[in-house]
VOPAGU-2260 file (C-alpha; in pm, 1 decimal, decimal comma):
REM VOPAGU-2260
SITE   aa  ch    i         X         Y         Z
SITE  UNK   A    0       0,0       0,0       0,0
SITE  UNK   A    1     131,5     378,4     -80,4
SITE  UNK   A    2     -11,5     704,7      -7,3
SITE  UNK   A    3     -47,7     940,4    -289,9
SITE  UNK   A    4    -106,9    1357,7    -231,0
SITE  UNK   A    5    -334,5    1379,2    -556,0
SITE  UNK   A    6    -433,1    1128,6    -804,9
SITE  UNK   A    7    -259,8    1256,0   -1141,1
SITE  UNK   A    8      62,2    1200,8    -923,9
SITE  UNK   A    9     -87,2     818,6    -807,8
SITE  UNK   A   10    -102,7     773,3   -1249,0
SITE  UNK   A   11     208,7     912,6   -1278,9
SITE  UNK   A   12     353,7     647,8   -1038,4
SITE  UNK   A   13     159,6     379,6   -1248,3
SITE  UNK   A   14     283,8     464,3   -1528,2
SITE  UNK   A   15     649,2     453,9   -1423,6
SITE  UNK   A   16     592,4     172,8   -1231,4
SITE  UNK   A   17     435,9     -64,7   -1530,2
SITE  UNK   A   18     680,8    -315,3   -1726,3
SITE  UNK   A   19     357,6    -450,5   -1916,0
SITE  UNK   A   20     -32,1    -496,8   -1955,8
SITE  UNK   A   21    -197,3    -749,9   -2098,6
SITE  UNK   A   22    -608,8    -799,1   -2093,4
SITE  UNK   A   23    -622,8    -578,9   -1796,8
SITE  UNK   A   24    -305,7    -752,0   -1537,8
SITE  UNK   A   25      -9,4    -583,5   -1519,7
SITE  UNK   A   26     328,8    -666,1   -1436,1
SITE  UNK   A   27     494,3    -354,6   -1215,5
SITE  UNK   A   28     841,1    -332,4   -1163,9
SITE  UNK   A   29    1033,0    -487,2    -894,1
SITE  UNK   A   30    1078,3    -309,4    -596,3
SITE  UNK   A   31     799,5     -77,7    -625,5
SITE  UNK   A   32     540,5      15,5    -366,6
SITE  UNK   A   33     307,5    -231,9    -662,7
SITE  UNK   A   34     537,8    -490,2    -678,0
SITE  UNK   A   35     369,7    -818,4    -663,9
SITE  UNK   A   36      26,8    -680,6    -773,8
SITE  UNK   A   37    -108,1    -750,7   -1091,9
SITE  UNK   A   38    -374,0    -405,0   -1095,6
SITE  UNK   A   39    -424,3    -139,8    -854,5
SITE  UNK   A   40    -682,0      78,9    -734,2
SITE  UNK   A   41    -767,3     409,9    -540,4
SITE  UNK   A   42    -996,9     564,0    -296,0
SITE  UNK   A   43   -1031,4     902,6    -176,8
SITE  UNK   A   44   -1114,7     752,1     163,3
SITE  UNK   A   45    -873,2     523,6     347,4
SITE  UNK   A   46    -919,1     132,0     281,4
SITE  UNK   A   47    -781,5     -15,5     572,0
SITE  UNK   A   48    -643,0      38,6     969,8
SITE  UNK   A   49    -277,8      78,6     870,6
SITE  UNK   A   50     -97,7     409,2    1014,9
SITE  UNK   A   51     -63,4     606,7     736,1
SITE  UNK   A   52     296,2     686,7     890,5
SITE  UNK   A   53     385,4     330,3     834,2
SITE  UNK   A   54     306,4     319,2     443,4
SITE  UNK   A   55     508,7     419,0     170,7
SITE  UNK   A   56     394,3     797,7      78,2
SITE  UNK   A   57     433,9     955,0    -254,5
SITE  UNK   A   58     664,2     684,9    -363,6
SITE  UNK   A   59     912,4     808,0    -641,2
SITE  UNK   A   60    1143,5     585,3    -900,3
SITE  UNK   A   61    1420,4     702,9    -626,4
SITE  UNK   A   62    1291,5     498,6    -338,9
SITE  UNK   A   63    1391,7     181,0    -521,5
């Protein structure tokens, strides 16, 4: 799970973070906060318990 400050910078991260799609899975690269994950999603409200302090937040190609 990541944090994200606004969504166009969430589809930026998607974007950077995708090695391929095909019929709607993705492969993300390794090391990212998507790593593992074959799609991803967002929510303007949180989706689980975790400390938001404890989560990755505004992940950048640097934190690799």
């Amino acid at each position: 799970m990541a944090t994200f400050v606004s969504e166009p910078q969430l589809l930026s991260y998607v974007r950077w973070a995708t090695l391929s799609e095909l019929d709607g899975l993705r492969k993300f690269e390794k090391g990212s906060a998507l790593a593992s994950y074959n799609q991803f999603g967002y929510s303007g409200d949180p989706l689980t318990d975790d400390d938001s302090e404890a989560v990755d937040h505004n992940p950048t190609p640097s934190m690799l």
